[in-house]
N, C-alpha and C positions, 0 to 999 in steps of 0.2 A: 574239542573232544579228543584229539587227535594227540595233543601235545599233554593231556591227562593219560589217556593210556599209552605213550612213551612213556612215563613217570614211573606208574606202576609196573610195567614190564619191564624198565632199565635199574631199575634199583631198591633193594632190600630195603633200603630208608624209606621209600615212600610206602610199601605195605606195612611195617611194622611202625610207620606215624614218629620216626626221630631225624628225618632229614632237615627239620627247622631246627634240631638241635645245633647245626652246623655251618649253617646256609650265611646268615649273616656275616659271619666269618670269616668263610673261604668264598664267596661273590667275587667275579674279577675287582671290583674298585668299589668297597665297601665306602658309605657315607654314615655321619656324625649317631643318623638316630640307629643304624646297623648295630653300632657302637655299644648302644642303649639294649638294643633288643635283643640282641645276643645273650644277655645276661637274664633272660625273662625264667619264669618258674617252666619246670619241665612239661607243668597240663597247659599252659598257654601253647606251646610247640606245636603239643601233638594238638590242639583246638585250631592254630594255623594248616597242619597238615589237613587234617580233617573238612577244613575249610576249602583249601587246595582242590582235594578231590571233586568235593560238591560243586567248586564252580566250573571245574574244567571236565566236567566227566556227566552233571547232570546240567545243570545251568542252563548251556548252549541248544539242548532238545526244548525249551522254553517258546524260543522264536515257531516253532511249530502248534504251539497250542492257543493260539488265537492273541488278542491285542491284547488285553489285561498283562499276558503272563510272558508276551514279548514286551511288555514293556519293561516289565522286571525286572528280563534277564537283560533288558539296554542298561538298569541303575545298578544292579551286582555287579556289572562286567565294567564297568565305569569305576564304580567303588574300588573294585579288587586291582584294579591298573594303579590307581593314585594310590591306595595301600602299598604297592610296590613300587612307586615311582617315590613315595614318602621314606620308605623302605633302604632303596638302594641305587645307584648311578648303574642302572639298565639302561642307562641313555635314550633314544627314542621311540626304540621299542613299544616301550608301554604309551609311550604318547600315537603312534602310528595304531597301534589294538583298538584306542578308545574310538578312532573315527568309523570304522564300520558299526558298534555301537549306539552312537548316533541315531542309526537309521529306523531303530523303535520305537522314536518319539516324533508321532505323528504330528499336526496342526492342534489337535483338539488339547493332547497332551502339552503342548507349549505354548496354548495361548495364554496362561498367567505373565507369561514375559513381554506381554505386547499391552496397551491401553487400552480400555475394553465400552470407552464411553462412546457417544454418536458422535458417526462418522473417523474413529481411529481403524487403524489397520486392522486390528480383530473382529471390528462390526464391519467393515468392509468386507472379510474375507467371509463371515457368517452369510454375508448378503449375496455374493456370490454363489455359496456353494447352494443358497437354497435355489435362486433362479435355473441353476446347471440341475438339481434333482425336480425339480417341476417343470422343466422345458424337457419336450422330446425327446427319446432315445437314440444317439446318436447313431446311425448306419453304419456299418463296419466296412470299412474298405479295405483293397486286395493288401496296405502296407501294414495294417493292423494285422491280418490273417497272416502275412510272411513274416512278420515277427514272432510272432504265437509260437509259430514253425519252428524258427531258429532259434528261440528258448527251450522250446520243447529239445530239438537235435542236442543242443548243448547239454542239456541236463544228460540226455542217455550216454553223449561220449563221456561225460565228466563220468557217471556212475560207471561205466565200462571201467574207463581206465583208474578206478580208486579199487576196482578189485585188489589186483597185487598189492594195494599198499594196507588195505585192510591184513589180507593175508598174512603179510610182515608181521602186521602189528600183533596177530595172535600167535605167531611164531614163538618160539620157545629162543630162538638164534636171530631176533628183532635186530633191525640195521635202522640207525637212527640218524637223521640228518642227509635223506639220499632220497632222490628222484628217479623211479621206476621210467620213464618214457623220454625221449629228445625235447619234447614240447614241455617237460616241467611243467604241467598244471598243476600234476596232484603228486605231494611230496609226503616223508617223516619227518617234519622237520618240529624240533621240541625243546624247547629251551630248560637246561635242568634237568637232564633225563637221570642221569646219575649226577649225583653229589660229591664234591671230595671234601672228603673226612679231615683235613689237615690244610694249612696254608704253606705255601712255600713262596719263596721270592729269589730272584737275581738281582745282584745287587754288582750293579759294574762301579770297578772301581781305578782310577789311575795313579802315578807315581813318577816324582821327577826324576827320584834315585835312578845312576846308570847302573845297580844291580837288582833284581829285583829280589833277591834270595836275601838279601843285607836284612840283619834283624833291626837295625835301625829304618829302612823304607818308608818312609810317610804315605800311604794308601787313603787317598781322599776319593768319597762318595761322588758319584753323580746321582742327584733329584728328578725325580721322573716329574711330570705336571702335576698327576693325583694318584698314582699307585703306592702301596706302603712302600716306606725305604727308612726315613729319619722315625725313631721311634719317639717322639717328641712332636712332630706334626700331626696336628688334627686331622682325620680324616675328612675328605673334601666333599663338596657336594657340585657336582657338574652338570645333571640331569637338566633338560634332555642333548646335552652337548655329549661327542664324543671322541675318546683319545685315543684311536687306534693304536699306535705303539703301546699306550698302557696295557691295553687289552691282549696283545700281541705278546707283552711280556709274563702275562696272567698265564697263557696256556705257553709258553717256553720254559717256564718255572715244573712243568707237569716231566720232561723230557728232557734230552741232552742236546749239548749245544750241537752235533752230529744231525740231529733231525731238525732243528733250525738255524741251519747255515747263515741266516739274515743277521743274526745276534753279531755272527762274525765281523760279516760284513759292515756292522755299525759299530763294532769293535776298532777296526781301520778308518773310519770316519771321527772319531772320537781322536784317536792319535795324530790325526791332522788337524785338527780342532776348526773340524768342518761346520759351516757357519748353518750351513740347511739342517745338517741331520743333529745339530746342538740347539738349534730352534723347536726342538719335541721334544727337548727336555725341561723341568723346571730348573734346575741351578747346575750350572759349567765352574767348577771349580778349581777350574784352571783359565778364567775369563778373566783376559788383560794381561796371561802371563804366555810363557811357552808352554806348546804342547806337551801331553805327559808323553813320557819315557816308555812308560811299559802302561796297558790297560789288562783287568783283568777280570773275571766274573765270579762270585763267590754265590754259593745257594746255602740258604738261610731257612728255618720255620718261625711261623711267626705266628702269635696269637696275642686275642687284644688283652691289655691289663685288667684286673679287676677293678670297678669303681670302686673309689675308697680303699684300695690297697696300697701295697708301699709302694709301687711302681707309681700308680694314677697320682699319687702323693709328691714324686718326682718330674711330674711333667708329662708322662711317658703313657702314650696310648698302646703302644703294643709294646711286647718283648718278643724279644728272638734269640734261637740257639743257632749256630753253625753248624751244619751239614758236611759241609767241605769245599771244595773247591767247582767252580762250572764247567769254566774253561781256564785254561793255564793264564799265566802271564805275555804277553804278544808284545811282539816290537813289530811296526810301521815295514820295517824291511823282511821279519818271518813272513807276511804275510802277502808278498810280493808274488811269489807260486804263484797261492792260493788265489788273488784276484785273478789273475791272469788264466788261469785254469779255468775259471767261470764266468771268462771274458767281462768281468766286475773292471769301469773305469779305473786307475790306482790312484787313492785320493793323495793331490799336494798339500802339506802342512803350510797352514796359515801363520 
């Protein structure tokens, strides 16, 4: 419920039902059927968003209204996970959702998975439960009673402390992804609160050339494992596996290389043709030879080709325009200071 009204309160798209117009799209690590779905008619979108809401906004009040209608909400909330796990490389995410889910599928609900003739597990556990409700009431003793207690206690602290965070949430000035108390119980945290409208990418590139200004310079790509870069690569499918650096590079792509100094830093690793931080990328394009000369960062927008256009016709799942430059061109020795300054080891070229 929580992560439906961040939705609506973080973003125009989600009230006005055009945020799936984009979502595929611009996802940190878009996968094959994204691809597909991206290109859906405009009323599918808004049938997604509209769906959206309803599971994350009424759905989850389900587990409150007795078994039938928790069971429900266990096969929606299950459904709507592998819809997005089918969807998009949210990596575990949606696989980690589905396990509390689980928990509305009682024995009676699951016994079609078991054998049901005499003597298998299902007439086994029938036989038990009838004997346990025909024998005696069991006497309650003091560990029963002190747990009671300490569920009870728990519920009023959890309810205290979700005050502030309710409050946020009808806040006009909503803060999304933050923990009201030291203990972190009860947070905002909301995956897709806002949407961006647009994809951007960094695309690190080196050069053997000793100039780098020289309009002859050969500038060859580095391959991330599955973030866009080769317009020519399929998008990947990794779920539920996860590439931090890819994802790392998703939100540096939003920003300048100034607010993530790390970019730099793996800027300097790249020119020593460092063997660990070239192990999170897919292709070193400079593997077997000398290090490049000069590395550099260009930001790019990219969006995917149309099925059946001339691009898709050419191989090419996305196109991209240039933006301009990320960060400048770097030599191994400019950036000498700069490790040093942020007590960064200074990496040796291999």
């Amino acid at each position: 419920g929580l992560g439906g009204l961040i939705k609506i309160r973080g973003d125009r798209c989600w009230r006005d039902l055009t945020c799936m117009d984009f979502h595929y799209e611009t996802q940190p690590v878009p996968n094959p059927m994204a691809y597909v779905l991206h290109r859906s008619p405009w009323w599918f979108h808004r049938f997604e968003t509209l769906s959206n809401h309803f599971l994350e906004l009424v759905v989850p009040f389900f587990v409150f209204l007795g078994r039938s209608m928790c069971i429900l909400h266990g096969a929606l909330q299950i459904l709507f996970q592998v819809v997005l796990i089918v969807s998009g490389n949210l990596s575990f995410l949606n696989w980690l959702t589905i396990v509390p889910s689980l928990a509305c599928f009682d024995d009676a609900t699951l016994a079609f998975l078991f054998p049901s003739g005499p003597g298998g597990l299902k007439d086994r556990v029938l036989k038990m439960q009838e004997e346990e409700a025909q024998g005696p009431r069991a006497v309650q003793t003091y560990g029963c009673v002190a747990r009671r207690l300490v569920n009870l206690a728990m519920g009023v602290l959890i309810a205290g402390l979700s005050v502030p965070v309710v409050l946020n949430l009808l806040s006009p000035r909503q803060i999304m992804n933050s923990s009201f108390h030291p203990l972190r119980i009860v947070n905002t945290y909301g995956a897709f609160g806002s949407i961006t409208k647009e994809r951007t990418e960094v695309i690190l590139q080196g050069t053997a050339s000793p100039n780098a200004s020289a309009p002859d310079a050969e500038w060859k790509d580095y391959e991330f494992k599955c973030k866009p870069g080769d317009l020519r690569r399929r998008p990947c499918l990794i779920s539920p596996y996860h590439y931090r650096l890819d994802w790392l590079m998703w939100f540096a792509a939003f920003q300048t290389y100034e607010h993530n100094e790390w970019i730099i830093h793996l800027a300097g690793k790249l020119l020593a043709n460092d063997a660990q931080a070239l192990s999170l990328l897919g292709v070193n394009p400079f593997e077997g030879t000398a290090p490049p000369r000069w590395v550099r960062g260009e930001h790019y927008r990219y969006k995917f080709s149309r099925p059946g256009g001339r691009h898709a016709a050419e191989g090419k799942w996305w196109i991209r325009k240039r933006l301009g430059p990320y960060f400048p061109p770097l030599r191994l020795q400019d950036l000498k200071g700069y490790f040093k300054s942020r007590e960064w080891p200074e990496p040796e070229p291999k």
